[in-house]
C-alpha positions as CSV (number, residue, x, y, z in Angstrom):
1,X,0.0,0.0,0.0
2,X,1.0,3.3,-1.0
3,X,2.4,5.4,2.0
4,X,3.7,8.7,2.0
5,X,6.8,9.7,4.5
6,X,7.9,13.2,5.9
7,X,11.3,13.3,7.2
8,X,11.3,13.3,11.1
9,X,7.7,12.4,11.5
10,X,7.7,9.2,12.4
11,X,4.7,6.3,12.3
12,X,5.0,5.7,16.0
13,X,4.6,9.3,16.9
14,X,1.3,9.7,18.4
15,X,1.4,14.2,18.5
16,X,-1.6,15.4,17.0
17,X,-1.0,18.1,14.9
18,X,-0.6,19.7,10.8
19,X,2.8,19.0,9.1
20,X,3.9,20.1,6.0
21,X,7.3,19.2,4.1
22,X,8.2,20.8,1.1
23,X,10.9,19.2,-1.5
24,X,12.1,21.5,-4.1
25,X,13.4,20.5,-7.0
26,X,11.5,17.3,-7.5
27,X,10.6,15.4,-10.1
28,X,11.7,15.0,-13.5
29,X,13.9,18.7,-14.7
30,X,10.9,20.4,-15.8
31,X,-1.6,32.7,-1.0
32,X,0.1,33.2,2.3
33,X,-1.7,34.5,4.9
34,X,0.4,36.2,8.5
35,X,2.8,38.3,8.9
36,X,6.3,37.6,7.5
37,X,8.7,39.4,9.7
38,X,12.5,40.3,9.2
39,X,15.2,39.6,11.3
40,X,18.9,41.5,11.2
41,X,21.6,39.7,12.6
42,X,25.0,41.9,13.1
43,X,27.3,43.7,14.8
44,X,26.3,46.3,17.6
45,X,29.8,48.8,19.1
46,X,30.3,49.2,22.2
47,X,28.2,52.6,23.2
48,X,25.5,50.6,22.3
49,X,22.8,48.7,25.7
50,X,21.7,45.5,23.9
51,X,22.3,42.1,25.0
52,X,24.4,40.2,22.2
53,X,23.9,37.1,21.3
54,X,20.7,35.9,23.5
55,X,18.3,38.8,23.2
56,X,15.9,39.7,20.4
57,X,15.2,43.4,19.8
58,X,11.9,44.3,17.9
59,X,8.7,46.8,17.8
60,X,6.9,44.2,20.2
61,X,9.7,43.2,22.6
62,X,10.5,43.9,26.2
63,X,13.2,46.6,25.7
64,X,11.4,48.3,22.4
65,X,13.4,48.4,18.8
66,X,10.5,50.7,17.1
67,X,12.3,53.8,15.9
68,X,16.1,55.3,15.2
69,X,16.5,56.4,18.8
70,X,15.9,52.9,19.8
71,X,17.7,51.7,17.3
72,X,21.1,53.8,18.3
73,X,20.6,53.3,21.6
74,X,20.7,49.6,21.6
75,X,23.5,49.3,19.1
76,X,25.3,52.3,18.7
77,X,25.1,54.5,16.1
78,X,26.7,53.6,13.2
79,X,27.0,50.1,13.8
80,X,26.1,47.7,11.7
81,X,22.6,47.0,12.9
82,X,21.9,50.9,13.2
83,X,22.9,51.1,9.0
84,X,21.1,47.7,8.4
85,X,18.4,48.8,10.0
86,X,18.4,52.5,8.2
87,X,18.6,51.0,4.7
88,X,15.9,48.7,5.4
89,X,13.5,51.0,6.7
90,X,14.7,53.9,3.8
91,X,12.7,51.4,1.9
92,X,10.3,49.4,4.1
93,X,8.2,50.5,6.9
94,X,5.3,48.1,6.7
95,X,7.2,44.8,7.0
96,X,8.2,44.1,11.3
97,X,11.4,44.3,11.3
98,X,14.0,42.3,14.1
99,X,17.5,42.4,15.4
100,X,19.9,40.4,17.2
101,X,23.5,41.4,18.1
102,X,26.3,39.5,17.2
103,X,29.1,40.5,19.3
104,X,32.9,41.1,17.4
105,X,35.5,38.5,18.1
106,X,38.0,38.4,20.6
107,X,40.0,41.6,20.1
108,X,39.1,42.6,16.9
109,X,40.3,45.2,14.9
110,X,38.8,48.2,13.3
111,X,39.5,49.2,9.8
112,X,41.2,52.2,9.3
113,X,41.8,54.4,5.8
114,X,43.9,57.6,5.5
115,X,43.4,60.7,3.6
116,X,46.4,63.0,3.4
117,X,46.2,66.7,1.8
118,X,49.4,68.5,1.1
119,X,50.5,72.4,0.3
120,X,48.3,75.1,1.9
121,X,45.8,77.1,0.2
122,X,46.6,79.6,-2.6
123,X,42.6,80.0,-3.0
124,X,39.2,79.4,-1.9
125,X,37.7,75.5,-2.5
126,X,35.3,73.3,-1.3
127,X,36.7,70.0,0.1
128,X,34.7,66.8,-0.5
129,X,34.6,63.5,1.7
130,X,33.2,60.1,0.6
131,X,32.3,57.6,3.0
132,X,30.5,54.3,1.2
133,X,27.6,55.9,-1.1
134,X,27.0,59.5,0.7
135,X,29.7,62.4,0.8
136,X,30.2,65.3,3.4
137,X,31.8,68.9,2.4
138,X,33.8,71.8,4.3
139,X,35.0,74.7,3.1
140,X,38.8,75.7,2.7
141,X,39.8,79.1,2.7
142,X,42.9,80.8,1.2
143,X,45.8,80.6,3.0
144,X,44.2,77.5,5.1
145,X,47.0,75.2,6.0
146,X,46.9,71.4,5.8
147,X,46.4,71.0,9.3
148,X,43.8,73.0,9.3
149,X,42.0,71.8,6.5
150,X,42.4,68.3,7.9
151,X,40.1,69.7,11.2
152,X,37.4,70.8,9.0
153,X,37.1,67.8,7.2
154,X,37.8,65.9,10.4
155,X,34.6,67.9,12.2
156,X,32.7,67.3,8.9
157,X,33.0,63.3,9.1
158,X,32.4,63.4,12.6
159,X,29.3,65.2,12.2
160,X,27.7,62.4,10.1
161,X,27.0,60.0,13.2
162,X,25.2,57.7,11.2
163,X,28.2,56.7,9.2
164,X,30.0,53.7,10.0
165,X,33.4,55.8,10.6
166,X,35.0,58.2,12.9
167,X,38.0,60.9,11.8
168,X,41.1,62.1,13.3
169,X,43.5,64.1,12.0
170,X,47.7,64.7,12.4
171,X,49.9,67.0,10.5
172,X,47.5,67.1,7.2
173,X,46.6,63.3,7.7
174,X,43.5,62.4,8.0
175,X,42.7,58.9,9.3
176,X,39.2,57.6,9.2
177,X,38.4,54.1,11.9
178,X,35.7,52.0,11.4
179,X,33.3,52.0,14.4
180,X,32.8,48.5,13.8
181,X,35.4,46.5,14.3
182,X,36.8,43.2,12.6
183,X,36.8,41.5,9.2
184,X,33.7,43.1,7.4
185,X,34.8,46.9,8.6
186,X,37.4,46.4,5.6
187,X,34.4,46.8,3.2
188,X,34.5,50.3,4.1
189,X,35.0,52.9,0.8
190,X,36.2,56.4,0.8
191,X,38.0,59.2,-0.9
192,X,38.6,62.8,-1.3
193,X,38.2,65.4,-3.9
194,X,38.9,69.6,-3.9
195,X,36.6,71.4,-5.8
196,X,38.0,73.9,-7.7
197,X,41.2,71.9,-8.7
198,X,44.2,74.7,-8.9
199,X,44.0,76.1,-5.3
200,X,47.5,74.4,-4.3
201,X,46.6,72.1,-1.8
202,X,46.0,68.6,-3.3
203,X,44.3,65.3,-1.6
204,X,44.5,61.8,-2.4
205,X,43.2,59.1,-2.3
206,X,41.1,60.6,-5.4
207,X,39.7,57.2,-6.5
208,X,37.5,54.6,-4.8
209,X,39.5,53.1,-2.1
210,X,38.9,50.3,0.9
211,X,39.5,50.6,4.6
212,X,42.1,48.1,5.3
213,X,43.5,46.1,8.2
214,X,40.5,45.3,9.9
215,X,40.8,41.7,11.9
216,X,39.4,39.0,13.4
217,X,35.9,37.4,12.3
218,X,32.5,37.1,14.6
219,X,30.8,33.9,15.3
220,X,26.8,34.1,15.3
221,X,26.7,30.1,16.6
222,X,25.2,31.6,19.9
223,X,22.5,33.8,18.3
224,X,21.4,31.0,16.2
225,X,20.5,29.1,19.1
226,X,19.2,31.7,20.8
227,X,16.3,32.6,17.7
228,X,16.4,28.7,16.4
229,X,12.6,28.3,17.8
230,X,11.6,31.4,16.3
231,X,9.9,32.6,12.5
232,X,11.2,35.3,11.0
233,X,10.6,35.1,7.4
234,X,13.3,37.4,6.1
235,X,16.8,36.7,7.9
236,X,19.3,39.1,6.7
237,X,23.0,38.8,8.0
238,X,25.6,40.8,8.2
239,X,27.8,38.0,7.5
240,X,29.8,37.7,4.0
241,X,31.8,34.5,5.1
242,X,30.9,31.1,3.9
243,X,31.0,29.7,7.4
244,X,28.5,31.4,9.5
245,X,26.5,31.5,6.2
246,X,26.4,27.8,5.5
247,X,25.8,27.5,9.4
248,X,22.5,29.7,9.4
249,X,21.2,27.9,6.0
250,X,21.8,24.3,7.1
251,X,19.4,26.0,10.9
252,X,17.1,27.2,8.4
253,X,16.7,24.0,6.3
254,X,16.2,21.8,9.5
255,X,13.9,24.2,11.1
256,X,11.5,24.0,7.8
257,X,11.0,20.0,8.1
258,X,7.8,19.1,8.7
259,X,7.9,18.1,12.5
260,X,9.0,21.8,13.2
261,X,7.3,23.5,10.1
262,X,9.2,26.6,10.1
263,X,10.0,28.1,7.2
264,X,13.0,30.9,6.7
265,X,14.9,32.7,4.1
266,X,18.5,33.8,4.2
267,X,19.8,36.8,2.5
268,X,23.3,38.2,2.3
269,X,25.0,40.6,0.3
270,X,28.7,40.5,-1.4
271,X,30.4,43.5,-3.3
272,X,33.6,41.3,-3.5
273,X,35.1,40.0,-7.0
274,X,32.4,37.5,-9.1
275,X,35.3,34.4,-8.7
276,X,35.1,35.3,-4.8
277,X,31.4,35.6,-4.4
278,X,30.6,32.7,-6.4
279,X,32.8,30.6,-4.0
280,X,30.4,31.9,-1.2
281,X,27.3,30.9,-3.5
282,X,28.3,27.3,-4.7
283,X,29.3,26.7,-0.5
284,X,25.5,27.9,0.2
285,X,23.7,26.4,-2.8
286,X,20.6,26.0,-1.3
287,X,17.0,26.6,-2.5
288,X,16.4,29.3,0.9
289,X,19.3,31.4,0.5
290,X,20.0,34.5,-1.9
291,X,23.0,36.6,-2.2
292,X,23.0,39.9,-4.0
293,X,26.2,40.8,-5.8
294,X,27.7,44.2,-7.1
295,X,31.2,44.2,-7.0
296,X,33.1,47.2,-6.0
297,X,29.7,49.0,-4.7
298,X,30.3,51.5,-2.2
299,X,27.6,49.9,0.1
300,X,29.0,47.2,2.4
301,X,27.6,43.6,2.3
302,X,25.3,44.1,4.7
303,X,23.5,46.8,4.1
304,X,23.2,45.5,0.5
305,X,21.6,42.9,2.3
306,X,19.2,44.4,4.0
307,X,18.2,46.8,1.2
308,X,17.3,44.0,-0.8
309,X,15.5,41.7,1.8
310,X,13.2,45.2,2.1
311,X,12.2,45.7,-1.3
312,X,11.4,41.4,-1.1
313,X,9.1,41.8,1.7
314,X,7.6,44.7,0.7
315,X,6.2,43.9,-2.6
316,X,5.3,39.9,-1.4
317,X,3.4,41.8,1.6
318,X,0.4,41.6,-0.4
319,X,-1.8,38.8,-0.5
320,X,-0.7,38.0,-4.8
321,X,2.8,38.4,-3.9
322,X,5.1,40.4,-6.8
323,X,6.7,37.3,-8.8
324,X,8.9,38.9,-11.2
325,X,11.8,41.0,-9.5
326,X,13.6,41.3,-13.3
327,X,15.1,44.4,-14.0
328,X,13.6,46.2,-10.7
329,X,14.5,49.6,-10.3
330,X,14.6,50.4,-13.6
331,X,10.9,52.2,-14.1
332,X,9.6,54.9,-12.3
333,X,7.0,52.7,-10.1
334,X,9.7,50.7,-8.8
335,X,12.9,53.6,-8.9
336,X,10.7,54.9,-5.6
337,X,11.8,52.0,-3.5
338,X,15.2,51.5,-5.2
339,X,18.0,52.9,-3.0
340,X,21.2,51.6,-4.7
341,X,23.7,53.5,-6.3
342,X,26.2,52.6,-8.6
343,X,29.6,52.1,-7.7
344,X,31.5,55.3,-7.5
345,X,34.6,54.0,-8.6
346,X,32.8,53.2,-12.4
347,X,32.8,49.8,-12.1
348,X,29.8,47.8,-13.9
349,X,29.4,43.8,-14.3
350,X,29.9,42.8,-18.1
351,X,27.1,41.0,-19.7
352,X,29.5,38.1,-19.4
353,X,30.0,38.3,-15.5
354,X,26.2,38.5,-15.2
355,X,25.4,35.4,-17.4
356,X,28.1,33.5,-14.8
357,X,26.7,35.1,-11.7
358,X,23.2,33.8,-12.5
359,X,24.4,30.4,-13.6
360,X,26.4,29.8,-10.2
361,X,23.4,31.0,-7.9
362,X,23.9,35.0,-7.4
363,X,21.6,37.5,-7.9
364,X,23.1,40.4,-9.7
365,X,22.9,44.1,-9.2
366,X,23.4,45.1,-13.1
367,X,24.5,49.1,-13.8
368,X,23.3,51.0,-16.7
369,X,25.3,53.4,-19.0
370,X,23.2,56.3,-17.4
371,X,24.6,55.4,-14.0
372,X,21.4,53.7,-12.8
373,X,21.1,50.3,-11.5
374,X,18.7,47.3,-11.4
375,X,17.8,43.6,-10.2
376,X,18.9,41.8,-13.3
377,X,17.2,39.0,-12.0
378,X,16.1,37.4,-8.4
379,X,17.3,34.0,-8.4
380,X,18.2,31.4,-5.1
381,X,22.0,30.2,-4.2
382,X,20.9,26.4,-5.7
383,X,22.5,25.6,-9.0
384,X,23.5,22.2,-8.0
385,X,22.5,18.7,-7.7
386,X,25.7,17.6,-6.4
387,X,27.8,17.9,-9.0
388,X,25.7,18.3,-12.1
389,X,24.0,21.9,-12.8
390,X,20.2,22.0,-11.8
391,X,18.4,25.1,-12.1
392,X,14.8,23.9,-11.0
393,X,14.4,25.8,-8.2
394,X,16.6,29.1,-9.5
395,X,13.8,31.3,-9.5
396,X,13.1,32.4,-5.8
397,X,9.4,33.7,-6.3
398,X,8.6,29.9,-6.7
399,X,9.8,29.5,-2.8
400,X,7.5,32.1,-2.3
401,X,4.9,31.0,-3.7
402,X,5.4,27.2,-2.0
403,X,5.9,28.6,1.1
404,X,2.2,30.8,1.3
405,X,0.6,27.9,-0.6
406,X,1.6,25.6,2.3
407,X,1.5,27.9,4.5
408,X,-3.0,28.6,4.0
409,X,-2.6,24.8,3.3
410,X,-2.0,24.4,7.2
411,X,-4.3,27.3,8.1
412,X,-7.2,25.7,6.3
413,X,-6.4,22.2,7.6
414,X,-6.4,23.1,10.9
415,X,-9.6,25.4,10.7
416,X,-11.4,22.6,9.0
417,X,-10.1,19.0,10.1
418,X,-8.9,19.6,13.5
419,X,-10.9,17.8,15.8
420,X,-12.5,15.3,13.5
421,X,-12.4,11.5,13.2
422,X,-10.5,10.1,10.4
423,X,-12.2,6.9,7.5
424,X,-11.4,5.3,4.7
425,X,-13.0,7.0,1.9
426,X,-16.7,5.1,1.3
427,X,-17.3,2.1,-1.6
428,X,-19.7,2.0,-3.7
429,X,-23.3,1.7,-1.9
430,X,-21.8,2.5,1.4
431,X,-23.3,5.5,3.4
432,X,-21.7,8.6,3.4
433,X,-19.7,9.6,6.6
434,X,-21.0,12.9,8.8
435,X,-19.1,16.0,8.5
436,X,-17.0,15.0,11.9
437,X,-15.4,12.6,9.5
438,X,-12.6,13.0,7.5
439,X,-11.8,10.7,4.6
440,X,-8.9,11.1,2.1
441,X,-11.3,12.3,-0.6
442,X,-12.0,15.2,2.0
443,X,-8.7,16.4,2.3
444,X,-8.1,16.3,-1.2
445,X,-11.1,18.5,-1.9
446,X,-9.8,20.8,0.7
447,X,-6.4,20.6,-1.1
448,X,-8.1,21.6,-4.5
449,X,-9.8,24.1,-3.6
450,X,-6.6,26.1,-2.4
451,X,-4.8,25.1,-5.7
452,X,-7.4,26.7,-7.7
453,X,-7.5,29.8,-5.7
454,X,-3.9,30.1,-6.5
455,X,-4.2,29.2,-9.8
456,X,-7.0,32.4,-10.2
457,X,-4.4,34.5,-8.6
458,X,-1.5,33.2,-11.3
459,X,0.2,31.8,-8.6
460,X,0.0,28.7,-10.1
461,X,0.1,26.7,-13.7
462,X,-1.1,23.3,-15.0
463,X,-3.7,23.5,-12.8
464,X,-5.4,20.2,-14.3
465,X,-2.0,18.2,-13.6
466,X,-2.0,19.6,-9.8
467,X,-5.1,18.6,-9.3
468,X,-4.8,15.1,-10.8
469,X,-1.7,14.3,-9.4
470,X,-2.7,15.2,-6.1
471,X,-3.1,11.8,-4.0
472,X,-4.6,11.8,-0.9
473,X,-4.2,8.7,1.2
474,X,-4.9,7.2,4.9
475,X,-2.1,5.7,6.1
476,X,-1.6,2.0,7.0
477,X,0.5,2.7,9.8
478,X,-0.3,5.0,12.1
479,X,-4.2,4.9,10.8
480,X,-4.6,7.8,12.4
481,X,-3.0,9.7,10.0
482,X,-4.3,11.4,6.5
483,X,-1.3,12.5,3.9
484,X,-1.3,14.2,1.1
485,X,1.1,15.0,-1.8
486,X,1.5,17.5,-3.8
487,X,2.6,18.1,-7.0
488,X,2.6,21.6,-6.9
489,X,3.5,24.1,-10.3
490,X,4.5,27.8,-9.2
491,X,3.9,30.1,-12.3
492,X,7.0,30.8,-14.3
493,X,8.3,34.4,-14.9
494,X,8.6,35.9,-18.3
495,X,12.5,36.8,-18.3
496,X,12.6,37.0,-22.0
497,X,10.9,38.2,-25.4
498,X,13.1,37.1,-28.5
499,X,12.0,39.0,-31.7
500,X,13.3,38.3,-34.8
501,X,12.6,41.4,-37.7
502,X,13.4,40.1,-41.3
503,X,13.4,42.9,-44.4
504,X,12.1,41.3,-46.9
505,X,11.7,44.3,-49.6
């Protein structure tokens, strides 16, 4: 007899309850209802009151994370929650919105960037200061000597409290420090410009440059624990390193087996080189995890992250969820909620390094001639079956779409089956059981109707071959127990239009 298994749920356990299980990629190659909250995870300085590691920060918590204030005060300004948190509210206010603070290794250090200016002033000139995507200016008057124009654009960095640096200066030297210490603070960009040119004093670095020496890594095995029983839909980390990474996917995938039911999302951000993020991709290669890529942009992994993970949420908050996140940012309606700049220092991904990225699981941030940038195209980390290329499950809006469809698909079995006795569907001539009884023909009515709500929504496609080769059965063992399976078909996106225009005269 036909039986139909879900990992961890075993025939001898008695629990009553709804689980679900959901296998992506299956097969031969070929509406959620609740809230869907997001959850940072990164680093908090030292000025700032939270708890790391074991306490969850939020609008609904104890010790309140609602606005900036709160925000600053529990992990410093500047850090990298505070600028998580600003880049995914600059976007998003609708969508909850989480934290928990990893604390930085064991004497870490802060990356730190110079900027030296040399000759005093033969004229007036406005000095110019870039710190990741925003700038700050100061004015330099004639005769102003390096020293002092160091101050002024010292106290002009300084004044930004938001940004992820502090300034001091020495002699004409200016040297910025990362606020955040450890690994990631070397993903900090920055450099200088005079305005007028020909006013003697000169500056330099003039082109795009990193913060550098920056050391020791985090660990975020504690905080995973500590928000392991917990949903949040939308876990963006800080982290760019294949080991906490892998670590907080391989959580995620055991959380969403059936016995728990909890199903996550990871998203993460790299601006390193395509041969370097693509490592970090093929490590993760997993159906729940994204990472956006834009090498060289001047805003750090993480709040790449988050930026992303904000527009997501924000346009699947509604109850037909956006699908198709191709070339997003690139009309008006969408340039609103688009925040991302293009890298100062001119760099732009080739058509070649795109068509790699999306064939080894990234999802790439693609730069117009004008300047402007765009989703090229919203794809997961999976690309792989072990060793042989599968692109089943590439397109993430078809996680989305499983996820709400089984997510209703519990709601509605528990609103309508809970509670009820369970029989064998009736034979021919037999009478027909009372509505306390459930039979397998029951739950695979219940089952059909959701598919065809989705389907109405274009949520869904082949609705006939869903429905058909849906099988509901009563188990042998325990025979307490009705299954289901599921062949389920998530829409496809249109991702391209080929047109082919002959002259013929």
């Amino acid at each position: 007899m036909t039986s139909i298994s879900l990992v961890g749920l075993s025939s001898s356990d008695p629990i009553p309850g709804e689980f679900a299980e959901i296998n992506f990629a299956q097969g031969e190659a070929s509406l959620g209802t609740g809230v869907y909250p997001a959850l940072l995870l990164g680093g908090k300085t030292s000025a700032g009151s939270a708890t790391a590691n074991t306490v969850i920060y939020g609008p609904d918590t104890p010790v309140s994370m609602s606005t900036e204030s709160d925000v600053i005060a529990l992990f410093g300004t500047g850090s990298e929650l505070h600028r998580m948190w600003r880049r995914f509210t600059a976007v998003n206010t609708t969508t909850p919105v989480y934290a928990i603070a990893i604390p930085e290794g064991s004497s870490p250090g802060a990356a730190t960037g110079t900027i030296t200016f040399t000759n005093s002033a033969t004229g007036a000139a406005t000095g110019r200061i870039y710190v990741g995507d925003e700038f700050c200016e100061f004015g330099i008057a004639t005769g102003d000597s390096v020293t002092t124009i160091a101050v002024a654009a010292k106290n002009a960095i300084n004044a930004k409290t938001h940004w992820p640096v502090t300034a001091d200066n020495s002699s004409g030297v200016l040297t910025i420090t990362a606020k955040q210490a450890g690994l990631r603070s070397n993903f900090v960009r920055y450099f200088a410009q005079i305005r007028p040119g020909g006013v003697g004093t000169t500056v330099s670095p003039t082109a795009s440059t990193l913060t550098s020496s920056g050391a020791v890594g985090d660990s975020n095995a504690t905080a995973l624990a500590t928000i392991l029983a917990k949903r949040f839909y939308y876990i963006v980390s800080a982290a760019e390193d294949s080991t906490q990474l892998t670590a907080l996917l391989s959580q995620v995938n055991t959380q969403a087996l059936a016995v728990t039911g909890i199903r996550q999302r990871v998203f993460a951000g790299s601006v390193d080189t395509l041969s370097n993020a693509i490592t970090i991709s093929t490590a993760l290669n997993g159906a729940r995890a994204e990472l956006v890529w834009l090498a060289q942009s001047d805003v750090p992994p993480c709040e790449l992250a988050a930026n992303m993970a904000a527009v997501y949420a924000l346009e699947e908050a509604p109850l037909v969820p956006r699908l198709n996140f191709s070339s997003y940012g690139d009309d008006a309606k969408t340039q609103t909620n688009w925040k991302v700049k293009a890298p100062l220092s001119g760099a732009a991904p080739t058509r070649a390094q795109i068509l790699s990225a999306l064939n080894s699981g990234l999802t790439p941030i693609g730069v117009r001639t004008s300047g402007a940038t765009y989703v090229v195209k919203r794809i997961t980390t999976r690309f792989l079956n072990g060793s042989n290329v599968d692109y089943r499950i590439r397109d993430a809006h078809k996680v989305t779409i499983c996820d709400r469809y089984t997510d209703d698909l519990i709601a509605k079995a528990a609103a309508s089956l809970r509670g009820k006795q369970i029989a064998d569907d009736p034979k021919k001539n037999e009478p027909v059981p009372g509505s306390t009884v459930i039979t397998p023909r029951v739950l695979k009515a219940l089952i059909n109707r959701l598919t065809r709500d989705y389907a109405e929504n274009d949520l869904l496609q082949r609705v006939g071959e869903i429905i058909n080769g849906t099988l509901a059965i009563r188990e042998a063992s325990p025979t307490t127990r009705l299954s289901a399976q599921i062949p389920l078909q998530p829409i496809d996106i249109l991702d391209q239009v080929a047109l082919q225009v002959n002259q013929v005269a």
